[in-house]
N, C-alpha and C positions, 0 to 999 in steps of 0.2 A: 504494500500500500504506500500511494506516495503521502506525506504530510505538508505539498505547497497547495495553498488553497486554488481552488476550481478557476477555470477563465471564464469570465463574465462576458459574451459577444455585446461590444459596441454598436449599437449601429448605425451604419452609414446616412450622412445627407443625399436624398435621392438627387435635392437638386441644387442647393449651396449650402453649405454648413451657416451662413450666416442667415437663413431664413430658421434655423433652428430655435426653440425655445426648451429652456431645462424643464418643464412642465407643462400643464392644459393652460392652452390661452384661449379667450373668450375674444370671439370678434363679434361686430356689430356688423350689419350688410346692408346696403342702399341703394336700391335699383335706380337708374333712372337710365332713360331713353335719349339720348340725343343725338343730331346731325353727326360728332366726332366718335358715337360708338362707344362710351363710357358704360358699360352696361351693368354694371356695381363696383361698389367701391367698399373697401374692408375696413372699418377703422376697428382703433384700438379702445381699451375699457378707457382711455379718455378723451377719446372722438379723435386721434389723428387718425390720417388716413394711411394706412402700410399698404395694403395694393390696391389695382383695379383690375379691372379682368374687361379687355374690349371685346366684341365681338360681332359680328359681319350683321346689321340687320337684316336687309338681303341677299340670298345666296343661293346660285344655283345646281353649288355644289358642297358636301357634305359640309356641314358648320363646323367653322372655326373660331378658338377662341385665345386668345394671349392674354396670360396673367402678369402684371407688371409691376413693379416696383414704384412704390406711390411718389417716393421723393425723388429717385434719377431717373425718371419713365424708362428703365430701362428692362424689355424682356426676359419675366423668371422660365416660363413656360408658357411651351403652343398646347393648344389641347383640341384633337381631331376627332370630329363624330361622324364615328363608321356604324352607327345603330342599322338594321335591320329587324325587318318582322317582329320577335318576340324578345328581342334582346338587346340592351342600348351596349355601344361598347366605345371606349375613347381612348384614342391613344396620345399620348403625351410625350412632347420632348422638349429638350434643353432648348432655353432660347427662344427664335424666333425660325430657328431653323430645320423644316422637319425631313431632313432627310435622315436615312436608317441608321446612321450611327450616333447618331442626337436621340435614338428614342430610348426614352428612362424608366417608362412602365405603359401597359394595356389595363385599364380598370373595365370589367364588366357587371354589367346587372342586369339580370336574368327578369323574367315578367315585367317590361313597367306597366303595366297594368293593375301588380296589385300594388300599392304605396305602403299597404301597412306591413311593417319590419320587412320592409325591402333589404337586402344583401347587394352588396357590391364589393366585388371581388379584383382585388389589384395584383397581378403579374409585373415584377419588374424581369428586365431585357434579361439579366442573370442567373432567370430560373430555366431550367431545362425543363419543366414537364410537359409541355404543351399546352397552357392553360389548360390543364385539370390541375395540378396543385396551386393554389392561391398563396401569395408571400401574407399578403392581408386582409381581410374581412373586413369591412365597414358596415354597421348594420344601422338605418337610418330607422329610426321609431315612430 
């Protein structure tokens, strides 16, 4: 038996370590509609603003969306919706840039049709299983 204690797995920022918080942070979210695409904005528990998340009013091809950094507008994340039929699915990558080696995870969610305790299921790029094994569960109440 060894007596050095056990390793603890760190885990990685998917998408900056500076967007990390050492515990639950509580956002507040403000939709609004305008000309420039602003389509929420995240403040913090004392109203600043840390991102907004633009995306395409019209489109006539799958929705996009860019989450940004509120103070340097600069892109944390693209977020791609490839939903079909019975299954919303979105792929995510670094930046502003979505070609295949910027992509940082596929989240999927099965029925949206039913809302209550919906599951969504996130694959990042470094899982082998094929989306059947989920890295994480989100379950929305």
């Amino acid at each position: 038996m060894s007596s050095e204690p056990a390793e603890t797995a760190v885990p990685a920022p998917v998408v900056d370590a500076r967007y990390c918080a050492a515990g639950a942070t509580a956002f507040a979210v403000t939709k609004t509609i305008s000309v420039t695409g602003h389509d929420f904005t995240l403040n913090d528990a004392h109203g600043v603003a840390v991102m907004q998340v633009e995306a395409a009013v019209f489109s006539f091809l799958h929705a996009r969306s860019v989450l940004m950094d509120a103070a340097s507008r600069r892109p944390m994340l693209t977020l791609q919706d490839d939903s079909y039929m019975a299954t919303s699915r979105w792929q995510a990558y670094r930046g502003d840039n979505m070609s295949r080696r910027n992509l940082l995870f596929v989240a999927v969610k099965l029925s949206p049709l039913n809302l209550a305790r919906t599951k969504v299921r996130v694959f990042l790029t470094s899982n082998g299983s094929g989306e059947r094994v989920p890295d994480f569960v989100w379950q929305l109440l």
